[in-house]
N, C-alpha and C positions, 0 to 999 in steps of 0.2 A: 689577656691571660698570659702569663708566666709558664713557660716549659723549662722544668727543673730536672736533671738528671747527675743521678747517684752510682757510684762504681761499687765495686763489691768489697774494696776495703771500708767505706764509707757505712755499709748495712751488712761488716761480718760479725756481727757480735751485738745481742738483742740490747747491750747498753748502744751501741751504734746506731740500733733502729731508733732506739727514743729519741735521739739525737737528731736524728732525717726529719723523724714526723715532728720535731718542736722546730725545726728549720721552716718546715713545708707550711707549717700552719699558724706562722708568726703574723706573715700580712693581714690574715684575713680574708684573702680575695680568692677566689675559684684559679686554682694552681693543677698545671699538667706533670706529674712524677715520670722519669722514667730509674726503675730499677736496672741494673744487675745482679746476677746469683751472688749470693755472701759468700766471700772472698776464700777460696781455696776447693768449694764446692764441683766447677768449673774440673779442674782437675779431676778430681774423684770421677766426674761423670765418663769426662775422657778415659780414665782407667780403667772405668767398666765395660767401655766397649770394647778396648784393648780387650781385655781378658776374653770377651766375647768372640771378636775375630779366630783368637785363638784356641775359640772353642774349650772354654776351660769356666764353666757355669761356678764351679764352686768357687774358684776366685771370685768371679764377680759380682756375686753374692756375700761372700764376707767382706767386700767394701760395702754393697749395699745396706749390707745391717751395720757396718760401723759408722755410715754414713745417718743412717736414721735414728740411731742412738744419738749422735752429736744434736739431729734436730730435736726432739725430743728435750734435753737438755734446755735449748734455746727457750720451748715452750716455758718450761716453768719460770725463764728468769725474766722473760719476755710479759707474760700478763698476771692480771692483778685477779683477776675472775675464774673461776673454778668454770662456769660456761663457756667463756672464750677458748680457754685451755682447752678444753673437752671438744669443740669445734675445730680448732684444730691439730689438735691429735688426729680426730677424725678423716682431716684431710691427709695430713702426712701421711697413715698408712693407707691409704690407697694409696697417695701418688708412688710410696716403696715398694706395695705389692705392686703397682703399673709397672715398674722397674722390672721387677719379678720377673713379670712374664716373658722379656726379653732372654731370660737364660735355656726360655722351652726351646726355643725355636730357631730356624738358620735363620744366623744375623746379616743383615745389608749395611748399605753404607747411609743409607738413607734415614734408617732407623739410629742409625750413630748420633743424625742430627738430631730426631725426637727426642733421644736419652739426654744431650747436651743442654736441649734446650728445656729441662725440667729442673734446672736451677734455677731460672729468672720464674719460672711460671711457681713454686715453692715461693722465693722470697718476696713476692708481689703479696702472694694471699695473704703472708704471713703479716705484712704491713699494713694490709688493707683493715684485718682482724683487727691488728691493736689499736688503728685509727678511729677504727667503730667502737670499740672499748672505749677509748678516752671520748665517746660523744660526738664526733668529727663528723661529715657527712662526706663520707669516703665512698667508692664504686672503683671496681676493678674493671677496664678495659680491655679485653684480651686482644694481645697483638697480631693474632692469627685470623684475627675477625677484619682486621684494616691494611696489616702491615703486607705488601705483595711485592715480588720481585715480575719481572717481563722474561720472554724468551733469552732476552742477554744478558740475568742476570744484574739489570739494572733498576731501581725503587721504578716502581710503577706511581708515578705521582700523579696521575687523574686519578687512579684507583684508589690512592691512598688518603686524598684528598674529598672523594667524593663518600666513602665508607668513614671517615674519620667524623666526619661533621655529623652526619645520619646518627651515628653513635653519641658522639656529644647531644644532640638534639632528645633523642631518648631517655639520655641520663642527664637531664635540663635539673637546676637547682643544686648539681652535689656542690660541694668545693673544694676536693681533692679526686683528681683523678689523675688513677695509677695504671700503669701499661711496664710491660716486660720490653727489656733494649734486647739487641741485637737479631731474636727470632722473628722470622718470619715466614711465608709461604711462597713457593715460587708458581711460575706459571701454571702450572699441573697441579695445584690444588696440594705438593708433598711439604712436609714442616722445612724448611731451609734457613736459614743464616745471611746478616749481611753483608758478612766476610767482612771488608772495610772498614773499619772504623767502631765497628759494633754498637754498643749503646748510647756515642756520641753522636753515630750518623742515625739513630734511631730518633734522639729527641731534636735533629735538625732537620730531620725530614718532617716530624710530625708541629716543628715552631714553622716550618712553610706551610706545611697543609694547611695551619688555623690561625696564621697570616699572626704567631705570636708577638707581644711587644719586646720579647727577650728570651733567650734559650740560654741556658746556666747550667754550664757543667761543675760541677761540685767534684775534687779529689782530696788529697791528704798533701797537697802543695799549692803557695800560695800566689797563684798565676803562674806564667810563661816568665822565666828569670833570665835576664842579658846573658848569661853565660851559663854552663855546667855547676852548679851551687856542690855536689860532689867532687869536683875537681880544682876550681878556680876560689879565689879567699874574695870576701865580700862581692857577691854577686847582688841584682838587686832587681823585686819583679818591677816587667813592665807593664806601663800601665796601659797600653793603648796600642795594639797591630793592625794593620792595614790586612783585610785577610789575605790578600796577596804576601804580606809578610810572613802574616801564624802559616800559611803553607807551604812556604818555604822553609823556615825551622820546623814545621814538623817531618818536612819531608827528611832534609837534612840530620835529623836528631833528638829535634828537643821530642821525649816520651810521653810529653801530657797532653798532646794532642793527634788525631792520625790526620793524615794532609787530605785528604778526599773529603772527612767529617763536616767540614761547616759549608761545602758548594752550595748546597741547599737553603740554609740561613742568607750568605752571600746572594745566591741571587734573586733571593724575595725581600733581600736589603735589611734582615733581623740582625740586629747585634748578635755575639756570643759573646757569653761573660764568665773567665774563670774564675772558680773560687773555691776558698779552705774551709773543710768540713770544721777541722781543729780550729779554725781562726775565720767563723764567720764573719766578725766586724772588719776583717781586712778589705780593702779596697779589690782585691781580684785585677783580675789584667780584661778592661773589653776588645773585642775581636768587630770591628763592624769597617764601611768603605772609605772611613775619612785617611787620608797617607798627607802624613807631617812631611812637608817639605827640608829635603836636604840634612835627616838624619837617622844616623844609624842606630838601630833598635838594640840587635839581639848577635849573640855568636853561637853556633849550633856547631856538633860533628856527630857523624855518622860514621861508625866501627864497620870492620871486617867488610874493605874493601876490594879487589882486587884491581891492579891495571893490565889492558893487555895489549901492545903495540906491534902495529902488525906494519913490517917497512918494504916496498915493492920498486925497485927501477921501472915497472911497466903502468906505477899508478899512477907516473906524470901527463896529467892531458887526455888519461884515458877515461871514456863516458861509462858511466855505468859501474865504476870501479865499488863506491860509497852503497851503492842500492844492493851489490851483493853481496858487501859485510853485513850490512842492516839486515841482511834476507837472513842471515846466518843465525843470528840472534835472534828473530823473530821466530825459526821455525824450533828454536827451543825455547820461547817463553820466555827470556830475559831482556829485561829490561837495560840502559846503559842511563848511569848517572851522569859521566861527564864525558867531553869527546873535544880531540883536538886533531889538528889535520898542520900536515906540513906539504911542501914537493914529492915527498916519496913515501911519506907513511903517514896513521893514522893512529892516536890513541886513546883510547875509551876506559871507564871505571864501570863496574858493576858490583853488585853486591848479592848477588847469589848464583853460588858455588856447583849449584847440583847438578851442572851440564857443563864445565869447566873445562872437562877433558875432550869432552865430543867438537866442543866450537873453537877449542883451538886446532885439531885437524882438518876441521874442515876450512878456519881460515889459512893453513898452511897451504890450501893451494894455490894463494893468491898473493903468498910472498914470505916472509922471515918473519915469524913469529916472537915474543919475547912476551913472559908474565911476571907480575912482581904483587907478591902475597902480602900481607898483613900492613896494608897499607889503610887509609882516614880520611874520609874529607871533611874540611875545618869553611865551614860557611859562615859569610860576611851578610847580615840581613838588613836592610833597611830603602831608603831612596834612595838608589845609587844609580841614579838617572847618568847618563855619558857626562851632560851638563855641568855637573856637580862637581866641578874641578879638584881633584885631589886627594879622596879618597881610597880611590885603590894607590895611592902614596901611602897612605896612615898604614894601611894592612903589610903591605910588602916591606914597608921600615921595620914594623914590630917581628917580622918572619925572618929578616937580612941572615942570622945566625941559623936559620932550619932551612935542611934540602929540601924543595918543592918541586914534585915530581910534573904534577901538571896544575895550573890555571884556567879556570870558565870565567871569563867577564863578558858582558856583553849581550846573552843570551835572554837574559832577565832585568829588569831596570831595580829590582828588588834585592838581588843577592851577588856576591864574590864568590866564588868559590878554590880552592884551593886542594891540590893531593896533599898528602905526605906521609909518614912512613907514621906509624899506629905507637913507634915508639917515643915519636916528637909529640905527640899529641897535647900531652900535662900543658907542657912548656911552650907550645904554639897559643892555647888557650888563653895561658897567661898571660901570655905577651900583648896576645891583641885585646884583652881586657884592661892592661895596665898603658896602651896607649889609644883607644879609643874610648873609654869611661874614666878615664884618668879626670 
């Protein structure tokens, strides 16, 4: 079985949906869907708790009804049946009076998540409907019945694995079965989120649990592209990442995939296959363990970077120097992209902002601080094993003209990495596309 998953440009717009379910039901063969809320939905719901927080019902209530007016809309352009239609309408307005009742009462945060996650669980039904219309032997999954997170917030995969099957076994014979991406429940039984990855780590989790022969991520781009296709001229998709590769350009940059989303597929050894909703027949880029020998894939960068170099006469030879910057940045939650070390100082990249002010005080006790804002890093993705004589040549030739703040080789047998300043960017791109894909 096939686990297929759809984003919400993909199912925002009931010609969209027809589009899914003639995708989903070309094979023939018993196929796992996973949705996300049609595209824009997502927002609204966020708005509504906004408004909620802020204690202001009547706002978010006139999203609500302008929000169910748009469904409502979908309905008639969506089915062909005056029954199906009538079913659900049905369902719409409960799920908008469910909304409702969130304006009676003092809001949590918890119920933020309930509210958010009433996008996926609307565009599931609404697909399931029109599958059973067209004759389909369609069954709706609910994700809150398998999908479970652990105390740390990480996929509980006995659980999800053992509740996943049970269910399939139950619903024996359909040939489309549909489940909501991203929602899920955490330990405590409350509606939760998988943060991560959302409805990619959704259908990667669920292509492990039932040991799929492929998980297919379907967007509105046609695979993973060697370069920036918005920024660089004739970029070109690839066809084939080592997922040590795809997670290193996602990590780095490239937006069509989150870097965490395929661990799951990866290590039950499932391919991932991307591909264009606009351009089914296209080849897609697969994601599975085979790594091509001795080339380079893809060029990734990652915006809004900062660097922060922290230089000490007392960090020569001193123990302990490196575990109490690390301690610094840990006890505020950020993470460091890249990190370089000299005799006397030490410099690292980050890319969130929100504690910026607090950790460079407190590294100031440890020696002379310096930060440098609107800075990129411009990654090199491919086999860049040490071995591999000459590569990190190719990238530093096409760079010779751009200041490069810092350098990471070595780290990963996978990636180069590179600083520089967010204004070089265009022009770093190009360069290493016009001398490594040349």
């Amino acid at each position: 079985m096939k686990v297929m998953k759809f984003g919400g440009t993909s199912v925002g717009s009931a010609e969209r949906i027809k589009n899914v379910a003639s995708l989903i039901t070309k094979s023939g063969e018993p196929t796992f869907v996973v949705l996300s809320a049609m595209s824009g939905t997502t927002n609204s719901l966020v708005e509504i708790s906004d408004y909620l927080y802020k204690k202001n019902p009547e706002g978010a209530n006139e999203i609500i009804n302008t929000l169910e007016r748009k469904y409502m809309t979908h309905v008639d352009e969506l089915y062909s049946t005056e029954e199906c239609r009538k079913k659900t309408r049905e369902f719409l307005t409960e799920e908008f009076d469910y909304l409702r009742t969130f304006t009676k009462d003092l809001f949590t945060s918890f119920e933020e998540k309930t509210i958010v996650a009433q996008g996926e669980v609307i565009s599931t039904n609404m697909a399931v409907n029109y599958l059973q219309e067209l004759g389909v032997k369609a069954v709706l999954i609910n994700a809150l019945d398998f999908m479970r997170t652990d105390k740390n917030s990480e996929p509980d995969m006995a659980y999800i694995k053992e509740r996943l099957n049970v269910l399939l076994a139950e619903n024996e014979g359909q040939q489309i079965y549909i489940t909501q991406g991203f929602i899920c429940k955490n330990a405590y039984g409350e509606i939760d989120n998988l943060q991560r990855g959302g409805s990619d780590y959704t259908a990667s989790l669920i292509g492990a649990a039932i040991n799929s022969e492929e998980v297919q991520i379907w967007t509105d781009i046609d695979g993973m592209h060697n370069n920036d296709p918005r920024i660089v001229e004739n970029t070109e998709a690839v066809r084939q990442l080592n997922f040590e590769e795809a997670a290193e350009l996602a990590y780095f940059g490239a937006k069509i995939l989150h870097p965490t989303c395929v661990q799951p597929a990866k290590y039950a050894g499932i391919p991932v296959r991307l591909k264009n909703t606009l351009e089914p027949d296209a080849e897609g880029t697969i994601i599975n363990n085979v790594l091509i020998r001795g080339k380079i894939k893809a060029i990734a960068a990652k915006d809004n970077i900062t660097a922060i170099k922290i230089k000490s006469s007392r960090m020569l030879l001193a123990t302990g120097f490196l575990r109490k910057v690390f301690e610094i940045f840990e006890s505020y939650q950020t993470p460091i992209d890249m990190i370089a070390t000299s005799e006397v100082g030490v410099s690292m990249s980050i890319d969130n902002h929100s504690h910026l002010n607090e950790i460079v005080d407190e590294l100031k006790k440890y020696g002379t601080v310096t930060v440098d804002e609107g800075m990129c890093i411009i990654c090199v993705v491919g086999d860049l094993d040490w071995s591999n004589v000459g590569f990190e040549a190719w990238a530093l030739d096409a760079l010779k003209s751009i200041p490069v703040r810092m350098i990471s080789y070595g780290g990963s047998n996978y990636n180069i990495s590179f600083l520089i300043r967010e204004a070089d960017k265009k022009q770093a791109l190009q360069s290493l596309s016009n001398a490594i894909f040349k």
